[in-house]
C-alpha positions as CSV (number, residue, x, y, z in Angstrom):
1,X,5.9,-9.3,-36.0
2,X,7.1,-8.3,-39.4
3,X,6.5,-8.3,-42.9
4,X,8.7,-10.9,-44.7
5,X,9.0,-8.6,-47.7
6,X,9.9,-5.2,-45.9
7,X,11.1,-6.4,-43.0
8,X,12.9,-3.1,-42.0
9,X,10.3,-0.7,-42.5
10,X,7.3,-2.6,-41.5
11,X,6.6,-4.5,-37.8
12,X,3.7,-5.0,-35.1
13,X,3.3,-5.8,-31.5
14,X,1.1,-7.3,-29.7
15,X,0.6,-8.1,-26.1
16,X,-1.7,-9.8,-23.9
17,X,-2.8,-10.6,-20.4
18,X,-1.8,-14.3,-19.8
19,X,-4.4,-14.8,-16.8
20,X,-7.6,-12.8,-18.9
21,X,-6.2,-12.9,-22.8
22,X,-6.8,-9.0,-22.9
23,X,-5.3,-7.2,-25.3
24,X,-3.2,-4.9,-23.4
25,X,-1.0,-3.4,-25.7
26,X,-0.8,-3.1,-29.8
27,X,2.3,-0.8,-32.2
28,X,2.8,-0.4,-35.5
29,X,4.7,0.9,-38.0
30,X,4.4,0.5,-42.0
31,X,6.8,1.8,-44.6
32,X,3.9,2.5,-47.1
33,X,2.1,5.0,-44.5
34,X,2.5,8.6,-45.6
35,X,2.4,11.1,-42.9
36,X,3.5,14.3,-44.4
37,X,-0.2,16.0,-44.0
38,X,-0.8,16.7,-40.9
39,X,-4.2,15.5,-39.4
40,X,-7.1,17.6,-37.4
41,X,-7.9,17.3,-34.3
42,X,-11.2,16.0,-35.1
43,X,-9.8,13.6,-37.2
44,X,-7.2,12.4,-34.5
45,X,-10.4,12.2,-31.7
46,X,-12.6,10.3,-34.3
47,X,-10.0,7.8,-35.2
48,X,-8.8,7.5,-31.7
49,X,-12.9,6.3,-30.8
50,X,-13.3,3.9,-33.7
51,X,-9.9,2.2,-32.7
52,X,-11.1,2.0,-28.9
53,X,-14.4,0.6,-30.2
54,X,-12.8,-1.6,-32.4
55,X,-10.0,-3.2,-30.1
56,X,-11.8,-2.9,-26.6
57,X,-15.5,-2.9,-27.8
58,X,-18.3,-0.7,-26.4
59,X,-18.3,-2.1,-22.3
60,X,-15.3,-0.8,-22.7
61,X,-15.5,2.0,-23.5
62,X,-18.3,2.6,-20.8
63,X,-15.2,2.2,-18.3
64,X,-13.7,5.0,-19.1
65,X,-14.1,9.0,-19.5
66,X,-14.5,11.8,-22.0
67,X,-11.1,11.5,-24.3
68,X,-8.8,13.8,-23.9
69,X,-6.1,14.9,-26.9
70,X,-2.5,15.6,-25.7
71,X,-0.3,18.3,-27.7
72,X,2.3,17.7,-30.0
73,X,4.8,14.6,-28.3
74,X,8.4,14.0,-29.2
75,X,9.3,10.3,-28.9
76,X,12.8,10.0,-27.1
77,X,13.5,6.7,-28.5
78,X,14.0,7.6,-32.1
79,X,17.7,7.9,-32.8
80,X,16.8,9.2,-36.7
81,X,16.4,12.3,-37.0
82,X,13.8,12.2,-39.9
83,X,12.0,9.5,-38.5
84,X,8.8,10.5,-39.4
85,X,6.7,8.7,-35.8
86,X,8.8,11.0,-33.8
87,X,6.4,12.9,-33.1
88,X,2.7,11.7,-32.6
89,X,-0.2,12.2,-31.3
90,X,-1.9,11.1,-28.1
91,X,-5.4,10.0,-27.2
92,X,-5.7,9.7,-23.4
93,X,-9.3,8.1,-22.2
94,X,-9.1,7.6,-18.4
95,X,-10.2,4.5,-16.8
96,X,-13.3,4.8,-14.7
97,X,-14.2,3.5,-11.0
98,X,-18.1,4.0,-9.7
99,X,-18.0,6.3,-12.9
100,X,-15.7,8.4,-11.5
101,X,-12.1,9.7,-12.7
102,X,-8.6,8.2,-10.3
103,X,-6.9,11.6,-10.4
104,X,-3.2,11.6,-11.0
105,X,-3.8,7.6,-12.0
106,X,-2.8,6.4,-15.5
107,X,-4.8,3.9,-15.9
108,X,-7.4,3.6,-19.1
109,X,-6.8,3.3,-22.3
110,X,-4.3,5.3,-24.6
111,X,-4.1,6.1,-28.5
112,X,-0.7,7.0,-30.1
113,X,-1.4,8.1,-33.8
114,X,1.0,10.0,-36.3
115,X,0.5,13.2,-37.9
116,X,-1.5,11.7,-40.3
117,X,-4.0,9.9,-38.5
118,X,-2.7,6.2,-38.4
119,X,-3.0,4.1,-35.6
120,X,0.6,3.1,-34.4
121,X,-0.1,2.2,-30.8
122,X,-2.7,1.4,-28.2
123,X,-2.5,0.3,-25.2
124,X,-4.9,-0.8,-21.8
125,X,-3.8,0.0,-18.2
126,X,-6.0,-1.7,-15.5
127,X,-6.4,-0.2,-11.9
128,X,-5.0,-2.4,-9.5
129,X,-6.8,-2.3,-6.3
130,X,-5.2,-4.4,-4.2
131,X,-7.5,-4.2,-1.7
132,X,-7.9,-0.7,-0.9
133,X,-11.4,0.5,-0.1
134,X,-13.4,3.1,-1.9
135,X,-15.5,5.0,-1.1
136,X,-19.3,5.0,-2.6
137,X,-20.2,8.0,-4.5
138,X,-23.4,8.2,-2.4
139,X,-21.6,9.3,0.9
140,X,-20.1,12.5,-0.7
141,X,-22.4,16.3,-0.5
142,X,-24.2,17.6,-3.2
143,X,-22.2,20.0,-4.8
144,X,-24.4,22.7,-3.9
145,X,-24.0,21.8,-0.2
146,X,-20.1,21.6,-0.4
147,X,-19.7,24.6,-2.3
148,X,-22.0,26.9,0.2
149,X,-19.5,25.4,2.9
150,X,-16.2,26.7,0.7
151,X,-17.6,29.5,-1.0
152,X,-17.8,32.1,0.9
153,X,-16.2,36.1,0.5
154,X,-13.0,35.8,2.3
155,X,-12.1,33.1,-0.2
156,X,-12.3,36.3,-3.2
157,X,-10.1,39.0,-4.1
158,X,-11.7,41.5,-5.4
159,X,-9.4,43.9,-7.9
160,X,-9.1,45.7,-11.6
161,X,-7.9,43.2,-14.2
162,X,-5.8,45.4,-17.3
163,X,-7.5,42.3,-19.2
164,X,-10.7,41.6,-18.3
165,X,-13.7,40.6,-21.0
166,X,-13.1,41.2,-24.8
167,X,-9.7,42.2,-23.5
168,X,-11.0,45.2,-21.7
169,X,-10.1,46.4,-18.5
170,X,-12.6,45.8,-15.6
171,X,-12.7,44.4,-12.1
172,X,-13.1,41.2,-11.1
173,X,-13.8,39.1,-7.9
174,X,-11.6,35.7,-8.5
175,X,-11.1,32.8,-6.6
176,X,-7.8,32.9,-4.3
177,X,-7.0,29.4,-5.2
178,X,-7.9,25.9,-7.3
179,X,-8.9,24.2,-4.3
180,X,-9.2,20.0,-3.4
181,X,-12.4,19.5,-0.8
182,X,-13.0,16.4,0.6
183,X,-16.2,15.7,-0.8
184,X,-17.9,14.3,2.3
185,X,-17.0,17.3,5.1
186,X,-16.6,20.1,2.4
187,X,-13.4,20.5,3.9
188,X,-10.4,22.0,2.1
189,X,-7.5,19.1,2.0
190,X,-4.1,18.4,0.3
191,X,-4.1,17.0,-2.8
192,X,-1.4,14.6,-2.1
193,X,-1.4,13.6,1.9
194,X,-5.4,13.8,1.3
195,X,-5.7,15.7,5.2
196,X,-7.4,18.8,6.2
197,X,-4.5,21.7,5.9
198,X,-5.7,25.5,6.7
199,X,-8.3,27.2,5.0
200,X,-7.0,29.5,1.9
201,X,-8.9,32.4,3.3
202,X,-8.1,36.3,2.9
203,X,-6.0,37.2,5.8
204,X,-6.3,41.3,6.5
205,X,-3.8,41.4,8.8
206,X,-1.2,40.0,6.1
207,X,-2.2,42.6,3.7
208,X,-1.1,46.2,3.4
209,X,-0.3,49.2,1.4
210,X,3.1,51.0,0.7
211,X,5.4,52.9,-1.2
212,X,8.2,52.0,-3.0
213,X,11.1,54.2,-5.1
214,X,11.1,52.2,-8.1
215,X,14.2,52.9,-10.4
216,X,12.6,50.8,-13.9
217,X,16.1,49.3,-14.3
218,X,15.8,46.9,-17.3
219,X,14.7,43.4,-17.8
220,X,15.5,43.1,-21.3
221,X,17.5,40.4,-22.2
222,X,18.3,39.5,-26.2
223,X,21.0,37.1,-26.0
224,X,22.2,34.6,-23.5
225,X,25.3,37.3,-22.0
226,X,22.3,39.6,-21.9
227,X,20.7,36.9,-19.3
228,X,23.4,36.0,-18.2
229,X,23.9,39.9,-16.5
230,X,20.6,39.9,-15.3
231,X,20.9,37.3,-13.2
232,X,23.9,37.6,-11.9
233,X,22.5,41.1,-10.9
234,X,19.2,39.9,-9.8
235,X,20.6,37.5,-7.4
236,X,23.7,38.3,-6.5
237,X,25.9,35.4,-7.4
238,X,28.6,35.1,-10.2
239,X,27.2,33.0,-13.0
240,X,30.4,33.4,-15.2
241,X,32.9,31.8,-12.1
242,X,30.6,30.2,-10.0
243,X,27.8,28.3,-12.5
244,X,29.7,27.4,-15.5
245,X,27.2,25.1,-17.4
246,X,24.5,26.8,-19.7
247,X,21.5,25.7,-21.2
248,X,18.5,26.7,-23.2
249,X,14.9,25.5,-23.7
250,X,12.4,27.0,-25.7
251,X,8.6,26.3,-24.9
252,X,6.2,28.4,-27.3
253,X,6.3,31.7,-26.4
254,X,9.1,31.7,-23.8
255,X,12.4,30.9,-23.4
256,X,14.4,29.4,-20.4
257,X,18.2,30.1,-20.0
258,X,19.6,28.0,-16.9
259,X,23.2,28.1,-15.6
260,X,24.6,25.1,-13.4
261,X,27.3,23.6,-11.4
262,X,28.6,20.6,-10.0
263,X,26.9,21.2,-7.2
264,X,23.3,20.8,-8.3
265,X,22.9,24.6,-8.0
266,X,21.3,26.4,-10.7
267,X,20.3,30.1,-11.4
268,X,17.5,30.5,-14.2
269,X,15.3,33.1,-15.7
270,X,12.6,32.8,-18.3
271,X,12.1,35.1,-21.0
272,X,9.1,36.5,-22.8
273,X,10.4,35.9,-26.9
274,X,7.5,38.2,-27.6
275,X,8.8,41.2,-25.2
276,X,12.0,39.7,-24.9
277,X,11.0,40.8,-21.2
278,X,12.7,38.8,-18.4
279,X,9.5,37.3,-16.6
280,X,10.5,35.1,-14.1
281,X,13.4,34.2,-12.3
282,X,14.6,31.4,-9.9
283,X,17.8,31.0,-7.8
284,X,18.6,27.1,-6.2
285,X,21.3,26.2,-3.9
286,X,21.7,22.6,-3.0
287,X,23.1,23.8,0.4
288,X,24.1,27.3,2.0
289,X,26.6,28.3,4.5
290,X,24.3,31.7,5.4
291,X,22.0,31.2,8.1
292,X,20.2,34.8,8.6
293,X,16.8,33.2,10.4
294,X,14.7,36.4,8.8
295,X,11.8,37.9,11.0
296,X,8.7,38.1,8.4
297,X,9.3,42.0,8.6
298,X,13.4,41.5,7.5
299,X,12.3,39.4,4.5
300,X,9.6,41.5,3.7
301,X,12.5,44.3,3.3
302,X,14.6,42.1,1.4
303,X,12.1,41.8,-1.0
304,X,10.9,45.2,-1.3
305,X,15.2,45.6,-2.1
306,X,14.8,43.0,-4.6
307,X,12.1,45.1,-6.8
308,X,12.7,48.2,-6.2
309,X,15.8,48.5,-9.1
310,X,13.0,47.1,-11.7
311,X,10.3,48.3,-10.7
312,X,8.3,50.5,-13.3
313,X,7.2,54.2,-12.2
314,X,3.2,53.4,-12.1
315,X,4.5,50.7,-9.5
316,X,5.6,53.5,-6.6
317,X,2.3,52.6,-4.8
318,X,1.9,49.2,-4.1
319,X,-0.5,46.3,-1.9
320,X,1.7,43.5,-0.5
321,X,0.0,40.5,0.6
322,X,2.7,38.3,3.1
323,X,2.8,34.7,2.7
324,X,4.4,33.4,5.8
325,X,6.0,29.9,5.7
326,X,3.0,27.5,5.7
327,X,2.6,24.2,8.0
328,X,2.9,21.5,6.4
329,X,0.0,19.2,5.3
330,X,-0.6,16.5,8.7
331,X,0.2,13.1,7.7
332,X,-2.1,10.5,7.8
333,X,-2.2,8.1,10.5
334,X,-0.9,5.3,7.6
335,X,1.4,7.6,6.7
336,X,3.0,8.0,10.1
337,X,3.6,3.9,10.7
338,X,5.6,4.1,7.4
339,X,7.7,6.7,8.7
340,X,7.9,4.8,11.7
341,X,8.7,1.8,9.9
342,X,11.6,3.2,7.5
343,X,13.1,5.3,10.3
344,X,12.0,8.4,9.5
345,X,11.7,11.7,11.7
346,X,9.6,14.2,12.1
347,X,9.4,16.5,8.8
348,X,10.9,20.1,9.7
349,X,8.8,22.8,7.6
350,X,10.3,25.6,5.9
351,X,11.1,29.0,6.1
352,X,10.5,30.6,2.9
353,X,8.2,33.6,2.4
354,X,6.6,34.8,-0.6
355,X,5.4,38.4,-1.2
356,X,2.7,39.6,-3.5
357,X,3.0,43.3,-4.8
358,X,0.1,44.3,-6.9
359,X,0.1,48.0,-8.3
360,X,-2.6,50.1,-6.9
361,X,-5.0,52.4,-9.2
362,X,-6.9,54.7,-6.1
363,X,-7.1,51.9,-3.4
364,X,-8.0,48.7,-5.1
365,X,-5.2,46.3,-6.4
366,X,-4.5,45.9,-10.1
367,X,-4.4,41.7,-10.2
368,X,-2.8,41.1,-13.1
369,X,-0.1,43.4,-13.0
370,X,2.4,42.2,-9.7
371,X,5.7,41.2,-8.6
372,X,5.9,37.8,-7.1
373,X,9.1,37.6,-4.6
374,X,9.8,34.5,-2.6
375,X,12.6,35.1,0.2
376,X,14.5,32.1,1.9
377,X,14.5,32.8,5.3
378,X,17.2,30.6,6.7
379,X,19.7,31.7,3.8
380,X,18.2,35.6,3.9
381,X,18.2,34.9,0.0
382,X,15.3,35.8,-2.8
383,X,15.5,32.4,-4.6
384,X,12.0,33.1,-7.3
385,X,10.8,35.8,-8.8
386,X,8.2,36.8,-11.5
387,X,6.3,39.6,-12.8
388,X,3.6,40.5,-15.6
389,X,5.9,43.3,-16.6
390,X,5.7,44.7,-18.9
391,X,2.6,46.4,-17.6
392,X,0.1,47.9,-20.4
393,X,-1.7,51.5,-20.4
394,X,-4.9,50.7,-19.3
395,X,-7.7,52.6,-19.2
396,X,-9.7,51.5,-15.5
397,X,-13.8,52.2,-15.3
398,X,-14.9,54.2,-12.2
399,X,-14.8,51.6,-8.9
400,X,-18.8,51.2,-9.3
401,X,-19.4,48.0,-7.8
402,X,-22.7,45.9,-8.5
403,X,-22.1,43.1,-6.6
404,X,-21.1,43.2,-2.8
405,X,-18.4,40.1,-1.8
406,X,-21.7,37.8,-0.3
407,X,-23.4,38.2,-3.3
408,X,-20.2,37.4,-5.6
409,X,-19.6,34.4,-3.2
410,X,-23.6,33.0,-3.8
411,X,-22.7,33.4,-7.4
412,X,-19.6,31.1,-7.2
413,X,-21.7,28.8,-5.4
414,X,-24.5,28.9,-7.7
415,X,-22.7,29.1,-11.0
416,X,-19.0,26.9,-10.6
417,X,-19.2,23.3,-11.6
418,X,-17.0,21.0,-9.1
419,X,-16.0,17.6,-10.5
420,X,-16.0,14.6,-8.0
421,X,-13.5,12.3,-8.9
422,X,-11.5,9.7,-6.8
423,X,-7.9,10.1,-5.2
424,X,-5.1,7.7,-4.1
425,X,-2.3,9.3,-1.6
426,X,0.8,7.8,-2.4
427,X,3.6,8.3,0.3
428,X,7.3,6.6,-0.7
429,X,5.7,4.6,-2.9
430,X,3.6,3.0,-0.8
431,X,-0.9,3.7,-1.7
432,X,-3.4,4.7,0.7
433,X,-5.3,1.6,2.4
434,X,-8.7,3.7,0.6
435,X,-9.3,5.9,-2.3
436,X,-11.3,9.3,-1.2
437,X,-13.8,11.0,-2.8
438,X,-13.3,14.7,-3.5
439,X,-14.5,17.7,-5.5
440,X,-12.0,20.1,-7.6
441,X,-13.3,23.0,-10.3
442,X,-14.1,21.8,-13.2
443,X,-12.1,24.8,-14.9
444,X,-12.7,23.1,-18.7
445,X,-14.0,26.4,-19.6
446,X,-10.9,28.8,-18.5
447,X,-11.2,30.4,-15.0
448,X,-14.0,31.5,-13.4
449,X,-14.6,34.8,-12.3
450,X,-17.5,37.4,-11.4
451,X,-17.8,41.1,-13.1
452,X,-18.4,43.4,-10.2
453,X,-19.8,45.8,-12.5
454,X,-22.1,43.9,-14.4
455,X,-22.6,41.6,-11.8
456,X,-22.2,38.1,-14.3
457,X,-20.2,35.4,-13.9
458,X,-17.7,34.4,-16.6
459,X,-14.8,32.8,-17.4
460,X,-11.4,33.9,-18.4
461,X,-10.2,31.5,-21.4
């Protein structure tokens, strides 16, 4: 629709479900709307609810969850560069089943506004069952009894952080990983095939200390040749010859400068705009005539190689936690007569290794200072890297600890909210034959974490 008298600046659009006469979709645009001041966020979320009220009513609005306000989005589909709904805003209030969340499903209701605040789209996604089964909330644990089964001290690290509470060093026990349980075993699974995959616990025998030489070559990179040096360095390969094509994206802080070919290969490193410190670093080759089949112990060596020329002097003494090439997540049973049906084989799993180096102060890691190295070991390669260089003066409290690694682990359980939601494993494009039920961390609040010295459980925001 438009309006007769400014037919170019002005226009709605409606939609609606033939078979039900919902309203699934509504834009518009008018040329009287001024959006140069920029709306709150309370303003955005209040609007946002008394257009979902308004269009949907209150059952509704039962159906779905807590709203949730997107950052900043750029429309692609302007071609003006003025255009002032280029950028909006973006109301996101996810549709609800037994009162639980579908994670990773987009259905619920969505509120595009302007800067300003007016409404110039909304629009209503139903879930589609199509017969799958779901579960019943009642069948999953408590969340006390699934997070004694999880919860327990070889899930922790225990190390100094250079920035723990107000900003002050400390030391911390944190969680190893954001884990997916399957809320009625308790058992750790993958968040996409939805089966049981091995249990993120602290390995000993894959963690040791050693020395290193460092040599605190620089990371600094100011320009894009500056970059462009470093990574050719870093990884070995000719970006001038061999990838040609150059781009750059900036995302708040940090800026991204990758180099391609025709070949889908790329070499990349993002930089700190702060620090103008290089902080991470990635190497991709589409396909690779080396075939060096590395022994955990040679790519542990090539990665030690890797740091050593940037490493910084405090980082001589180091603990290096080996990641060996994981098994991959079993399929499900559903999973396997697709593969069966397409033709498929049998998945072949990698051989990639990542290394953790954490500085040392005395004999307790430093967490938030590291180098992260991840070696291909069928091309003998590094192919990522990052850091938290560059590492602060910090001033470490005495290694007095309150709180032994049971008691740290009774706090997790006792204090960490989980959030039960629903899943739907998705495997080339086909959906599970039933939703499950799981628990996640409800990490709203930042991440969690336990002061070992004044034994109290926080979280870092």
């Amino acid at each position: 629709m438009v309006d007769p008298k400014n037919e170019y600046d002005s226009a709605a659009y409606i939609a609606f479900d033939l078979k039900t006469g919902q309203l699934i979709a509504y834009e518009a645009s008018l040329g009287n709307w001024e959006v140069g001041k920029k709306a709150t966020d309370e303003y955005i979320l209040q609007r946002a609810e008394q257009a979902v009220q308004e269009v949907f009513g209150t059952e509704k609005r039962k159906m779905t969850g807590e709203p949730q306000l997107a950052p900043l989005t750029e429309s692609q589909e302007s071609e003006l560069p003025d255009d002032p709904y280029s950028v909006y805003r973006s109301v996101y209030y996810p549709g609800l089943l037994n009162g639980l969340e579908v994670r990773g499903s987009d259905h619920g209701i969505l509120v595009n506004m302007d800067l300003a605040g007016h409404l110039i789209g909304i629009t209503y996604r139903q879930l589609e069952l199509d017969g799958a089964k779901v579960p019943d909330p009642k069948t999953a644990l408590t969340p006390e009894a699934a997070k004694k089964k999880y919860f327990t001290p070889e899930r922790l690290d225990l190390g100094y952080v250079q920035g723990g509470a107000d900003s002050k060093p400390g030391i911390q026990y944190v969680l190893r990983n954001s884990p997916m349980l399957d809320a009625t075993t308790g058992k750790e699974i993958d968040p996409w095939r939805a089966t049981e995959v091995e249990e993120s616990k602290r390995d000993l025998a894959k963690i040791k200390n050693i020395t290193i030489k460092p040599k605190a070559k620089s990371l600094i990179a100011k320009s894009e040749e500056e970059a462009r040096k470093i990574a050719s360095g870093m990884f070995g390969v000719d970006t001038e010859k061999d990838y040609t094509y150059h781009s750059e994206q900036a995302d708040g802080n940090y800026v991204t400068h990758t180099w391609t070919n025709d070949y889908s290969d790329y070499v990349s490193l993002a930089i700190d705009t702060t620090t103008n410190q290089v902080i991470d670093g990635e190497l991709w080759e589409e396909w690779s005539e080396d075939e060096a089949n590395l022994t955990t112990e040679e790519a542990l060596k090539k990665a030690i190689a890797f740091i050593e020329p940037y490493a910084l002097s405090s980082s001589a003494a180091l603990q290096v936690e080996t990641f060996e090439p994981r098994k991959l997540a079993p399929l499900a049973d559903w999973m396997k007569e697709l593969d069966k049906s397409l033709g498929y084989g049998e998945e072949k799993p990698s051989q990639v290794y990542a290394f953790n180096f954490n500085e040392l102060h005395g004999d307790m890691p430093v967490l938030d200072r590291y180098y992260w190295v991840v070696v291909d070991g069928k091309s003998g390669k590094v192919v990522q890297f990052s850091t938290t260089l560059p590492m602060k003066e910090a001033a470490f409290p005495e290694a007095k600890l309150a709180v032994t690694e049971e008691q740290a682990a009774e706090l997790f359980a006792e204090k960490l909210p989980l959030r039960l939601s629903y899943i739907w494993p998705a495997y080339y494009g086909a959906k599970a034959p039933s939703l499950v039920l799981v628990y996640t961390i409800d990490g709203s609040e930042g991440w969690p974490y336990v002061d070992a010295v004044n034994r109290t459980f926080n979280w870092d925001k």
